[in-house]
C-alpha positions in Angstrom: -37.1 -48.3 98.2 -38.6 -46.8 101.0 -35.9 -47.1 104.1 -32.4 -48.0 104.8 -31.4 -48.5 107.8 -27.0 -48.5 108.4 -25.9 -49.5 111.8 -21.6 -49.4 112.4 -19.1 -49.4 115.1 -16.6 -46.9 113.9 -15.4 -46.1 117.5 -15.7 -43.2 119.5 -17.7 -40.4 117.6 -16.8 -36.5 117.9 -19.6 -35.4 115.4 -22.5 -37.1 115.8 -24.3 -34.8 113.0 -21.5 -35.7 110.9 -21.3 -38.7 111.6 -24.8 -39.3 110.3 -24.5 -36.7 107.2 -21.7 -38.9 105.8 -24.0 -42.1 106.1 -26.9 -40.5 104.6 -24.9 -39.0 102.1 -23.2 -42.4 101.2 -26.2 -44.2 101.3 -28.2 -41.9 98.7 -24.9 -41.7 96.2 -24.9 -45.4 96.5 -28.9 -45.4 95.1 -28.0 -42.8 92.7 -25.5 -45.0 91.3 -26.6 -48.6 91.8 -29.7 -48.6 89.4 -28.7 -46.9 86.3 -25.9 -44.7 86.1 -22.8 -45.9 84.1 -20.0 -44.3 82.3 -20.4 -45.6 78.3 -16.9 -45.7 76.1 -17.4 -45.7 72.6 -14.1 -45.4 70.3 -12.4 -44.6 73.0 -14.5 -41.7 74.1 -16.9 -41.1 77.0 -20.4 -40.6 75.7 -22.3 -39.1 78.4 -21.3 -35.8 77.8 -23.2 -34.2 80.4 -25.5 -34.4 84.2 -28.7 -34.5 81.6 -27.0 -38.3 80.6 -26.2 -39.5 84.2 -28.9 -38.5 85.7 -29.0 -38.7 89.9 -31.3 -39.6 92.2 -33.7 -37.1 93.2 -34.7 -35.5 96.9 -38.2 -36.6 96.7 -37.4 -40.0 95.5 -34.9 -40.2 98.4 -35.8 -43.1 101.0 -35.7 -42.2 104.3 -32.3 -43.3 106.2 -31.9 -44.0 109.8 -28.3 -44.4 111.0 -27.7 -45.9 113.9 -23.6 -46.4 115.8 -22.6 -48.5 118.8 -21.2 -46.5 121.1 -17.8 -48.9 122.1 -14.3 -48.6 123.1 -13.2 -49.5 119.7 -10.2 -47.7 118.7 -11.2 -44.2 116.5 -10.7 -44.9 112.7 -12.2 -42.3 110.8 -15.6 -42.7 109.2 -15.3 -42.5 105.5 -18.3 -43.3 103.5 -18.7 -46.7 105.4 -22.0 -47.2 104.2 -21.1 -47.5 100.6 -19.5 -50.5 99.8 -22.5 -52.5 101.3 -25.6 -51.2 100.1 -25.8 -52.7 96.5 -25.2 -56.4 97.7 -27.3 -55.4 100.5 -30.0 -54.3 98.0 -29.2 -57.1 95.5 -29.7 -59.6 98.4 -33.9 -57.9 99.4 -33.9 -58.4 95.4 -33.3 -62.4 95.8 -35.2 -62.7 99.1 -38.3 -60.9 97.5 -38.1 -62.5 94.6 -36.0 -65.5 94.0 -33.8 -63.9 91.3 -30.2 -63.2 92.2 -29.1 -59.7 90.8 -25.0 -60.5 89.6 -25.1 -56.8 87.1 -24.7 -53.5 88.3 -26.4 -50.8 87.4 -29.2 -53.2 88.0 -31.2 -51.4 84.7 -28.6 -54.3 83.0 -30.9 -57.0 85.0 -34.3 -55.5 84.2 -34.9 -53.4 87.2 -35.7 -49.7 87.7 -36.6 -47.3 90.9 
């Protein structure tokens, strides 16, 4: 993945800069997660044991991430990590749309795919 682009209307915005930090950030914990990482319970016990096992994405293989908000009169409710809970269908559905296979597993390694 090369870009992602997150457009919202989360209101009026104090803190432009942190505004977009919190989407950015979002958006690359989302790719950290979505292709790989997953916790695995054996006997009852975790067995990734440490960062070396769950390994995150990395700054150079970080896509570059525009954020964009409409400015509207909608009332203020706090930004959050809005960005989040959309990106993996979002990515899932450029999966299906480049290549006719619907994605239905995360971490997507499960379905064959790596970044």
């Amino acid at each position: 993945m090369h870009r992602v682009t997150v457009a919202g209307d989360v209101g009026p915005i104090v803190n432009m800069s942190g505004a977009e930090s919190q989407c950015e950030g979002a958006v690359i914990d989302g790719l950290s997660t979505m292709p790989g990482l997953q916790v695995t319970i054996e006997n009852g016990r975790v067995l990734e044991q440490n960062f070396d096992q769950y390994p995150l994405l990395a700054i150079a293989a970080a896509p570059r991430v525009d954020v964009h908000f409409i400015q509207s009169d909608f009332p203020q409710t706090g930004l959050g990590e809005p960005a989040l809970p959309p990106l993996a269908p979002a990515v899932c559905n450029a999966i299906f749309a480049a290549t006719g296979y619907r994605a239905r597993t995360l971490p997507l390694a499960r379905e064959g795919f790596r970044t």
